[in-house]
MIVEX-742595 format. One line per 3 residues: number of its first residue (from 1); their letters; for each residue x negated, z negated, y negated of C-alpha. Coordinates in Angstrom, 3 decimals. Each point is the difference from the previous one (the first is absolute). Layout:
BEGIN
NUM> A> X/Z/Y; ... .
***
This chain:
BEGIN
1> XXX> -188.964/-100.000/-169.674; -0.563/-1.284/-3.441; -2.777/2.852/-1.072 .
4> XXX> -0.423/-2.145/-3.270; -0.965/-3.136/1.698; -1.660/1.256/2.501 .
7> XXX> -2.685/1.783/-1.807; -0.307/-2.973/-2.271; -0.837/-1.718/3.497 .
10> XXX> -2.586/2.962/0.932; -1.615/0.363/-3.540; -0.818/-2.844/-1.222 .
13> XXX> -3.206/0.374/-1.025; -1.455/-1.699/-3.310; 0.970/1.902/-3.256 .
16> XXX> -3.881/1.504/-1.258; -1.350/-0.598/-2.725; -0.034/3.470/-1.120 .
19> XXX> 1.564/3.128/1.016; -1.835/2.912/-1.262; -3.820/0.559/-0.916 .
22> XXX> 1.555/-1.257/-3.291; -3.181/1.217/-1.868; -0.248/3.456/0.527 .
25> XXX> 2.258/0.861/-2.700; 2.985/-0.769/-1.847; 2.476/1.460/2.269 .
28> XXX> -1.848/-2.127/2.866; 0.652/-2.979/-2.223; 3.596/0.376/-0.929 .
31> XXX> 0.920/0.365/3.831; -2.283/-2.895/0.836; 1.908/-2.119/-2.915 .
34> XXX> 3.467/1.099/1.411; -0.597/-1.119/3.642; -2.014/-3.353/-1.408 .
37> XXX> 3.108/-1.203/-1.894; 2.886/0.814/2.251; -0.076/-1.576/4.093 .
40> XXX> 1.716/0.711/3.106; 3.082/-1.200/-0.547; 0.265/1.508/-4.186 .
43> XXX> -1.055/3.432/-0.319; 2.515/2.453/-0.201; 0.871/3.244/-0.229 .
46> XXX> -1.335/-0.241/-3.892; -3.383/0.117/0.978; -0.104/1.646/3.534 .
49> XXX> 2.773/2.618/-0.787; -1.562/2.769/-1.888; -1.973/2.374/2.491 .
52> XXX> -2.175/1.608/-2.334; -0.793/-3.744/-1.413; 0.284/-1.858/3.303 .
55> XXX> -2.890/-2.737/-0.253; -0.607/-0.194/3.594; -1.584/2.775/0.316 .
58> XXX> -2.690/-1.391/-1.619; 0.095/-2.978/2.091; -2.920/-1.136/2.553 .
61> XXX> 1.558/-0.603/3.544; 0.319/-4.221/-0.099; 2.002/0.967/-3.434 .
64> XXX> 2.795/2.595/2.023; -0.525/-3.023/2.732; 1.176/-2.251/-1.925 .
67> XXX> 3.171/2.133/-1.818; 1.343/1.297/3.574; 2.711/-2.372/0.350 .
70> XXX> 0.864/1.310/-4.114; 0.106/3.307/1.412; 1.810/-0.587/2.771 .
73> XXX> 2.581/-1.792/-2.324; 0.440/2.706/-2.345; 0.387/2.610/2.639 .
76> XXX> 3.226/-1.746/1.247; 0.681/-0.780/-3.237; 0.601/3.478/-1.090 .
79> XXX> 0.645/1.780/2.641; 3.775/1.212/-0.633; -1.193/0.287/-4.012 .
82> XXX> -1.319/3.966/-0.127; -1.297/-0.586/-3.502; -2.199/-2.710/0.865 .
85> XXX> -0.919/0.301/3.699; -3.348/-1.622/0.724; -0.254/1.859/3.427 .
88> XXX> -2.347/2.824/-1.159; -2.413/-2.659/-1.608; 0.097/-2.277/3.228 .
91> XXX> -0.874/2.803/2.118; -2.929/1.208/-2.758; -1.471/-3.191/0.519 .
94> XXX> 0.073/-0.459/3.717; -1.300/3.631/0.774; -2.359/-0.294/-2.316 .
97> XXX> -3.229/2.151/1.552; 1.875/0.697/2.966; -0.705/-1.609/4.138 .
100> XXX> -2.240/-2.442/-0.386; 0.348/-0.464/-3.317; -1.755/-3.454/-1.776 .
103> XXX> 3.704/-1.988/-0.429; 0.694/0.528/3.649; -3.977/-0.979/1.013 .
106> XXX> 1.348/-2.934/-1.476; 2.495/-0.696/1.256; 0.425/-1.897/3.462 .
109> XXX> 2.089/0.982/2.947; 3.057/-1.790/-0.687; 0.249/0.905/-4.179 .
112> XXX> -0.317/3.862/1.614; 2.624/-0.964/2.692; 2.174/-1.017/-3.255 .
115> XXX> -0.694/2.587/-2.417; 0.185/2.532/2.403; 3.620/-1.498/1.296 .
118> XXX> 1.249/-0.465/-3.475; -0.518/3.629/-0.008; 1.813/0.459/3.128 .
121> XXX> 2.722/-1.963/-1.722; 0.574/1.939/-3.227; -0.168/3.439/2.306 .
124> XXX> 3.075/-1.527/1.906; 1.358/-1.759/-2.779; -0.239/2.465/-2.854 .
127> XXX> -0.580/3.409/1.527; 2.579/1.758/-2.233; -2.272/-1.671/-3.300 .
130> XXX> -2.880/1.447/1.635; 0.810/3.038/1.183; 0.827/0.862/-4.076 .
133> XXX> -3.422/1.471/-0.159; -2.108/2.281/2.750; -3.357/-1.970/-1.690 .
136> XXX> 1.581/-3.847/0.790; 0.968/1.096/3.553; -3.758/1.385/0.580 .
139> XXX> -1.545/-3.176/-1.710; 2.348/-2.407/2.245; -1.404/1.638/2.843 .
142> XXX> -3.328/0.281/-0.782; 0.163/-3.768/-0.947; 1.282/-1.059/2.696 .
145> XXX> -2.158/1.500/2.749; -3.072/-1.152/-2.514; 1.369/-3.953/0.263 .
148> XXX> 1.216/0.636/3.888; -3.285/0.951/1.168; -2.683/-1.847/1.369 .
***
């Protein structure tokens, strides 16, 4: 399967508008500003790969919507690149609060079906990568029985 393309296919959903509550404070802003001026297709590892600056964590749910097919890019992208290994973001961002959590509420069946067998993929794919760190194996898990449910 082509992961890339095929999330491209399942998210496409209209880039917002805004991001962030962009006026509740500066830091609010400068994430909104990064997402605004970089799309799908652009934004890179420059302005998603710092996890103590990561600007989608500030995001509403329509903006992570919208960047899913990113993430999913940069995940493969990196995966064999320690330094720079997106995984640990990715699976920040789709555990979020946990089971039920608002990304997966909206989400439908099939983008769960996909996340949740991309998943599936990198655990057969990339075990060794995973298995690097006792916290990534627990979050894989965790993430995928949160997207394989329901």
């Amino acid at each position: 399967m082509d992961w890339n393309q095929e999330a491209k296919r399942l998210f496409n959903v209209a880039k917002p508008a805004h991001f962030t509550n962009y006026r509740h404070c500066c830091e609010c802003a400068e994430h909104d500003a990064t997402l605004v001026t970089a799309d799908v297709d652009a934004i890179s590892l420059e302005q998603l790969g710092h996890p103590g600056w990561d600007p989608l964590c500030f995001a509403a749910v329509e903006g992570l919507l919208y960047y899913l097919p990113a993430l999913i890019r940069l995940t493969l992208e990196t995966m064999d690149t320690p330094q720079e290994r997106y995984l640990d973001q990715l699976l920040l961002h789709l555990l979020r609060d946990g089971k039920d959590n608002d990304l997966v509420r909206a989400c439908s069946k099939e983008q769960r079906a996909f996340i949740a067998g991309f998943l599936t993929y990198l655990m057969e794919i990339y075990s060794a990568q995973i298995d690097e760190s006792i916290f990534r194996s627990a979050d894989m898990l965790k993430a995928y029985d949160v997207w394989s449910a329901g």
